[in-house]
C-alpha positions in Angstrom: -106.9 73.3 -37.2 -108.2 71.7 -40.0 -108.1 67.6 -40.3 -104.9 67.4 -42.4 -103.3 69.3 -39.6 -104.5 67.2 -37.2 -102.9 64.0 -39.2 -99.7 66.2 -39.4 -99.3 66.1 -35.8 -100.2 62.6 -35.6 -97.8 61.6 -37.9 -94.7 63.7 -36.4 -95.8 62.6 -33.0 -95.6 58.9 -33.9 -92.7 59.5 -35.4 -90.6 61.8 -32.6 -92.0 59.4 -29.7 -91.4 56.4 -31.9 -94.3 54.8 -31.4 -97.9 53.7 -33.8 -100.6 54.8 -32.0 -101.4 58.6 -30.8 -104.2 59.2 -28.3 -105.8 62.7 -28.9 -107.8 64.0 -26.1 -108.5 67.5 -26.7 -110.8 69.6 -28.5 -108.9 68.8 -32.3 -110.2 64.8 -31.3 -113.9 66.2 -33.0 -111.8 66.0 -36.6 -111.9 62.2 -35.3 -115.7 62.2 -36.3 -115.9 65.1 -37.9 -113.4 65.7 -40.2 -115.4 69.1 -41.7 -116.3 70.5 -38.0 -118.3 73.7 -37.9 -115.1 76.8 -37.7 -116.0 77.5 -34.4 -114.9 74.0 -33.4 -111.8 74.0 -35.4 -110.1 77.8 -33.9 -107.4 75.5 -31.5 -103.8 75.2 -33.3 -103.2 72.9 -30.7 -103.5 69.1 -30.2 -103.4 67.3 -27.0 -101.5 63.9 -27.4 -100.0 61.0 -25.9 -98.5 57.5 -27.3 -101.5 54.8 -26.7 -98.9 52.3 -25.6 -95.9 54.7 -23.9 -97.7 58.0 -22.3 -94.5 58.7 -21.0 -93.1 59.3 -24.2 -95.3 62.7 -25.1 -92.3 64.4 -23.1 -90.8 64.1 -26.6 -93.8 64.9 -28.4 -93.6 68.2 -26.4 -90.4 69.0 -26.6 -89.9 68.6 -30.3 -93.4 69.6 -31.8 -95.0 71.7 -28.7 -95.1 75.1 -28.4 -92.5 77.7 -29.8 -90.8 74.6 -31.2 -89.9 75.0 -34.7 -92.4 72.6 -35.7 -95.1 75.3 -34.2 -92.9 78.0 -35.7 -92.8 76.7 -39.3 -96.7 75.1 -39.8 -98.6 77.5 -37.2 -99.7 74.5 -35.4 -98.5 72.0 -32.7 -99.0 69.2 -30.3 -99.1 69.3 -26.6 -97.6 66.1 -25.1 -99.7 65.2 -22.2 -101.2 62.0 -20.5 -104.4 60.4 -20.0 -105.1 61.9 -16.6 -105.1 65.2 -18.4 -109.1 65.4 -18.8 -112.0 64.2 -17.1 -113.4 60.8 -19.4 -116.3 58.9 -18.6 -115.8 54.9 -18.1 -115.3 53.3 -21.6 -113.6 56.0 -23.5 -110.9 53.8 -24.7 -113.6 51.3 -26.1 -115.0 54.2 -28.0 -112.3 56.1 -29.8 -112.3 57.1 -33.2 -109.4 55.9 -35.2 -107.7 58.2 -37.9 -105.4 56.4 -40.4 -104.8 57.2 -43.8 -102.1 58.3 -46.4 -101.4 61.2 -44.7 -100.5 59.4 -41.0 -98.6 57.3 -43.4 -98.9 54.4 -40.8 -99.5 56.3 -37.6 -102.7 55.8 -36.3 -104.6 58.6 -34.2 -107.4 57.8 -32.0 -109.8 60.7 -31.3 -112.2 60.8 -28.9 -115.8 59.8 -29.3 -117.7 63.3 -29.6 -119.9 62.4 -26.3 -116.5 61.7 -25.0 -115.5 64.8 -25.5 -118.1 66.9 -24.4 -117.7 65.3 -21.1 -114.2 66.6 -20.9 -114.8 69.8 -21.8 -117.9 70.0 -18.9 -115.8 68.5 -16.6 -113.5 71.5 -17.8 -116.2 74.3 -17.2 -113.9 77.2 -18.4 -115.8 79.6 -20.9 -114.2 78.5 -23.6 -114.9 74.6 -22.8 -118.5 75.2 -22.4 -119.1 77.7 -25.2 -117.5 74.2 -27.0 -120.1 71.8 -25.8 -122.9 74.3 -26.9 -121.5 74.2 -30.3 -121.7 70.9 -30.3 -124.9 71.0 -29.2 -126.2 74.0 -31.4 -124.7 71.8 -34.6 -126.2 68.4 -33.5 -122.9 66.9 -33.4 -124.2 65.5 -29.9 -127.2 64.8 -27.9 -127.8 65.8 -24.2 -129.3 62.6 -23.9 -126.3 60.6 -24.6 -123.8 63.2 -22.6 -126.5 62.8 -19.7 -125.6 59.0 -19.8 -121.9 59.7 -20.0 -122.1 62.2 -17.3 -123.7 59.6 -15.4 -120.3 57.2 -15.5 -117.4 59.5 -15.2 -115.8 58.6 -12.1 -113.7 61.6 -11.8 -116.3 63.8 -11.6 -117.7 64.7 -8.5 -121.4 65.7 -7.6 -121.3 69.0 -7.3 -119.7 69.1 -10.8 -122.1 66.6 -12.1 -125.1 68.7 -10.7 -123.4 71.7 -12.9 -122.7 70.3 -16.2 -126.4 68.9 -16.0 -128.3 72.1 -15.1 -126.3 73.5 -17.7 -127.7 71.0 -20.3 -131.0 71.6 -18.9 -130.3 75.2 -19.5 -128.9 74.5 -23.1 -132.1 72.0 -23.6 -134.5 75.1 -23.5 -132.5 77.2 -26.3 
């Protein structure tokens, strides 16, 4: 997905939940920051969302621009309503995210998660594709270990024995 995309989907979103503000948690939030990510970070044609103010509204979301909807059909791309339980977040995401606003969200606003943010989700994750993520991330110097350290170190959902996981990894990833 590319960052014009990602505004697409903001925009419709807003729009078929009828709401301003779109919370995107998934791995499309790094065109938050980084509106030119590395390929490797961009291969999803899917972006996670909720409304900010109405979570319950991404049911709508979903069912009009999700998956095999003719939105998905006709741009190659779509949104996945879902809430903010969805992924694993450290304490103070909110505080942290990354707003996207411009002609294209043509008064929508997106807010992307911070990159740490991010990574934190995607450890928390721990499928292949999650991790291969973070050490993209990592390899690109789009993130520090030190700052996802500190963020592992305050995400509540997270429980020790995933904690003790996610940092070996970035001890392992530290080495490379």
């Amino acid at each position: 997905m590319m960052r014009h995309q990602l505004e697409h989907i903001i925009r419709a979103s807003a729009g078929n939940a009828d709401v301003r503000d779109i919370v995107v948690i998934g791995s499309q939030s790094i065109l938050g920051s980084h509106p030119d990510a590395p390929a490797e970070l961009t291969v999803s044609m899917e972006a996670d969302v909720f409304p900010k103010d109405a979570p319950e509204r991404a049911i709508l979301i979903d069912g009009a621009i999700g998956e095999l909807s003719l939105f998905h059909e006709t741009f190659g791309y779509y949104a996945h309503g879902v809430d903010e339980t969805t992924a694993v977040l450290p304490d103070g995401w909110k505080e942290r995210l990354v707003k996207v606003a411009n002609e294209n969200t043509m008064g929508a606003v997106g807010w992307c998660l911070e990159v740490h943010d991010l990574a934190v989700s995607k450890l928390a994750a721990a499928r292949d594709k999650d991790l291969a993520f973070v050490e993209a991330m990592l390899r690109n110097k789009l993130i520090t270990s030190a700052t996802l350290r500190q963020r592992l170190a305050v995400t509540p959902g997270l429980n020790s024995a995933g904690r003790e996981t996610a940092e070996a990894r970035l001890a392992l990833w530290d080495q490379v």
